[in-house]
N, C-alpha and C positions, 0 to 999 in steps of 0.2 A: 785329618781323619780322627775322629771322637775313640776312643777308647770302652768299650762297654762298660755301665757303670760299676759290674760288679767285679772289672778287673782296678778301677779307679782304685772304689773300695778298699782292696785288697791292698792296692801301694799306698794307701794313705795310712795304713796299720803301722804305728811306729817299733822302734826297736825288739820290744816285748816280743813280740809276735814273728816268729824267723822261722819258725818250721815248718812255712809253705814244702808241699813236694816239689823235686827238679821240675817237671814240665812247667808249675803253676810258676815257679821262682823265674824262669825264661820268660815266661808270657808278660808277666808281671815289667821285667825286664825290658822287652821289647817296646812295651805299653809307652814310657816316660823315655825311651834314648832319643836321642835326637834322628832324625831320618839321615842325615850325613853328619860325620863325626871324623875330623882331620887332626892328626897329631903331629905335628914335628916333621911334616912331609918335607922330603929335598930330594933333590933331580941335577942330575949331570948329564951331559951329552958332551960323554972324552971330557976331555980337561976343563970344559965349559962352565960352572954349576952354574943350573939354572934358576932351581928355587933351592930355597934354603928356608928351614923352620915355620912351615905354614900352618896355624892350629887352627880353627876354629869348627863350630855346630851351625848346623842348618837344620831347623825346627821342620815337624811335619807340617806342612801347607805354607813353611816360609818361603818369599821370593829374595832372594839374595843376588847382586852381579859382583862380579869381577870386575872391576874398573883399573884402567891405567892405562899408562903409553905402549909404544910398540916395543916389545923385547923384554916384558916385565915377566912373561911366562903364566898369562894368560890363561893361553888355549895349551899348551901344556897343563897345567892345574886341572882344568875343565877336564881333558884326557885321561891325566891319573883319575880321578873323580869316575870316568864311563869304562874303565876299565882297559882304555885300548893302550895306554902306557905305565908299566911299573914304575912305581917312587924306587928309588935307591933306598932310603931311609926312612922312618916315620909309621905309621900306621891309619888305615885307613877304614873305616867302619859304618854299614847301614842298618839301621834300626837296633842296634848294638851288637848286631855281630860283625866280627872279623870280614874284610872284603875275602880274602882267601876260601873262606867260606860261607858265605854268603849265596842262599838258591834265589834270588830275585834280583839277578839282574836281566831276566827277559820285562820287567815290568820297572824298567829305566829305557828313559827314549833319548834320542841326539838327533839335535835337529842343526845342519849344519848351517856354515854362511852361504853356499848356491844353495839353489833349492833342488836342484842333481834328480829331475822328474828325468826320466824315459822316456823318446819325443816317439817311440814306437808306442807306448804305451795310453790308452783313454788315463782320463782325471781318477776315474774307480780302479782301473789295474792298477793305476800308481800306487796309489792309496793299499789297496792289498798285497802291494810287494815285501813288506814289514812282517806279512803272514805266511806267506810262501815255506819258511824254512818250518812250520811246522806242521802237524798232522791234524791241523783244523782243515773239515771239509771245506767244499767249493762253498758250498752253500750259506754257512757261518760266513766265511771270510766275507764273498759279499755283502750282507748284513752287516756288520763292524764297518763294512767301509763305508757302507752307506751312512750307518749312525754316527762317524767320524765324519762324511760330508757334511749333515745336516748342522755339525757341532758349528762348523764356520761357514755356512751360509752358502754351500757351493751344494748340494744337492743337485739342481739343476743342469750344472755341466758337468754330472758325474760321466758323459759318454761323450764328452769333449777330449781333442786332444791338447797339451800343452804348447805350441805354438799360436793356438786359438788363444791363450790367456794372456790377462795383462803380467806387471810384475807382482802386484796384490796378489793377483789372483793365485798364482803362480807361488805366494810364498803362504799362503792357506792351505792349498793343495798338501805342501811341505807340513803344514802341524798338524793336518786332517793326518798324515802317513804317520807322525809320530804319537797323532795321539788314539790310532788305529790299535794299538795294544795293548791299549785302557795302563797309563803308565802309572806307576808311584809316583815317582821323581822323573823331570823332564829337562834335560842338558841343553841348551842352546849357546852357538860359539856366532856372535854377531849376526841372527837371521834377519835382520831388516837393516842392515848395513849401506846396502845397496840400493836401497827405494830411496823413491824422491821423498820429502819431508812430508806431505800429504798422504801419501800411502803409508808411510812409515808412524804415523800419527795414529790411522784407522789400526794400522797391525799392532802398538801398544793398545788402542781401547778394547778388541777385541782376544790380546792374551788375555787381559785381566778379567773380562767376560769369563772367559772361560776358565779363569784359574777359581774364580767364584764359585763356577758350577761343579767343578770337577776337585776341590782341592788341592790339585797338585801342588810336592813340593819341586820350585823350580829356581836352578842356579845359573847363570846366563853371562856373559863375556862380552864388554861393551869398552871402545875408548871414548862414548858419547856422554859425559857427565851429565845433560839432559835427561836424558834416556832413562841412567840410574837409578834419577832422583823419581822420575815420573810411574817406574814400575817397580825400584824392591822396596820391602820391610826394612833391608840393612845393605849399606857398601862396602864390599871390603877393598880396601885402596892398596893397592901393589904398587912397588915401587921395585926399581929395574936395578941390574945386575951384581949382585945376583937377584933374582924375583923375592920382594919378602912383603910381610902385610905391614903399612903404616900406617893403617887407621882404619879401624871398622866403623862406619859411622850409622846409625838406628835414624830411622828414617820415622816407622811406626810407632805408638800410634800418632808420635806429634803432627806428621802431616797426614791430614785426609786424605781420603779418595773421593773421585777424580781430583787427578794434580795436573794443573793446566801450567805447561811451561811459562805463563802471562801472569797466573797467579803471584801473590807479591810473594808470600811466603815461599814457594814452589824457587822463585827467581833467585831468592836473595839465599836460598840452600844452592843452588847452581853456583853462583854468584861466589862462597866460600870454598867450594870446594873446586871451583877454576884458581882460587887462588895459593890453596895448600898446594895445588899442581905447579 
């Protein structure tokens, strides 16, 4: 998301220049933070810890995963990250403010590993479930859900029920619902885990379609080193018990887009980073 020029401007005025008023100094502020900013996060569950010292930033419209084995603390990080689990220690921050305070976290999405559709529910009720909790009419929510089908190509079985759909189908349905409430940032914990490699193929071409169109910044939880390499800007590599970061590796701009796992370059990045594993 571009910055107004004349808030750029503003931040590019060097030290001289400091007597911005509070609101402009906030804006200003908000302008250059990063969209996610982790400090020193750690996590215990009882005597357990599970992450320990996790720092880094996640730029607006960057794609970031989580990579590593099982027990590295993951989809814990991910959770602290979506709000549903407190860090014990560390500090956790969006667009530079404080998570504690922080008013946007209705325009952060989680899209989980099932794709957890309501088989009472059409493909469009699904999709407007995301809506329900707040005081947008009938008539909007429809709308959104509809312009959230069209984003992934399912329009047509908006009044299908989900036993009618394949697994594809069925996990588009799932980012139609997350991204039904037009999100900032969009959390996903393994969502094409479970497809077969062919679908799970089309569902990478098609986030980054849409991360195109929509610039979301999105940070996503994978132990598929393919995967990683094929959709983030950067990896960050966890290693297990306690969870800690052992390597953040920048992916962008050295590899293009589209990154075909056949690619030599694409391979021979897979290729090292099976091997640091």
């Amino acid at each position: 998301m571009n910055a107004p020029a004349s808030v750029l401007a503003a931040a590019a005025i060097g030290p001289a220049q400091t007597q911005q008023p509070p609101l402009q100094r906030d804006v200003i502020a908000s302008a250059i933070a990063p969209a996610i900013a982790l400090t020193q996060i750690g996590k215990h569950f009882d005597a357990l810890e599970v992450l320990k010292d996790i720092s880094f930033d996640v730029a607006p419209g960057e794609i970031v995963a989580l990579l590593g084995r099982s027990g590295c603390g993951k989809s814990t990080l991910l959770n602290i990250i979506a709000g549903l689990l407190p860090p014990d220690r560390g500090s956790l921050r969006f667009h530079g403010q404080d998570a504690s305070a922080y008013q946007g976290w209705r325009r952060i999405a989680y899209m989980f590993q099932e794709d957890r559709l309501l088989p009472w529910r059409t493909v469009r009720d699904n999709v407007m479930f995301g809506l329900e909790s707040g005081r947008m009419r009938k008539s909007e929510q429809r709308k959104r859900a509809d312009r959230a089908l069209q984003l992934v190509d399912l329009e047509a079985f908006a009044s299908a029920w989900p036993h009618q759909l394949s697994g594809g189908m069925r996990s588009r349905v799932a980012l139609a619902r997350s991204l039904v409430i037009e999100p900032d940032i969009l959390l996903m914990d393994e969502p094409f885990s479970k497809l077969d490699p062919h679908t799970r193929t089309h569902m990478h071409d098609e986030l980054l379609r849409l991360h195109q169109i929509t610039g979301l910044t999105i940070v996503f939880v994978t132990h598929d080193v393919e995967e990683a390499i094929v959709l983030a800007d950067r990896v960050v590599v966890l290693e297990p018990r306690p969870g800690r970061i052992g390597e953040i590796v920048p992916l962008s701009p050295s590899l293009a887009r589209p990154r075909h796992p056949t690619d030599i370059d694409v391979a021979e990045q897979v290729r090292i980073l099976r091997l640091k594993g």
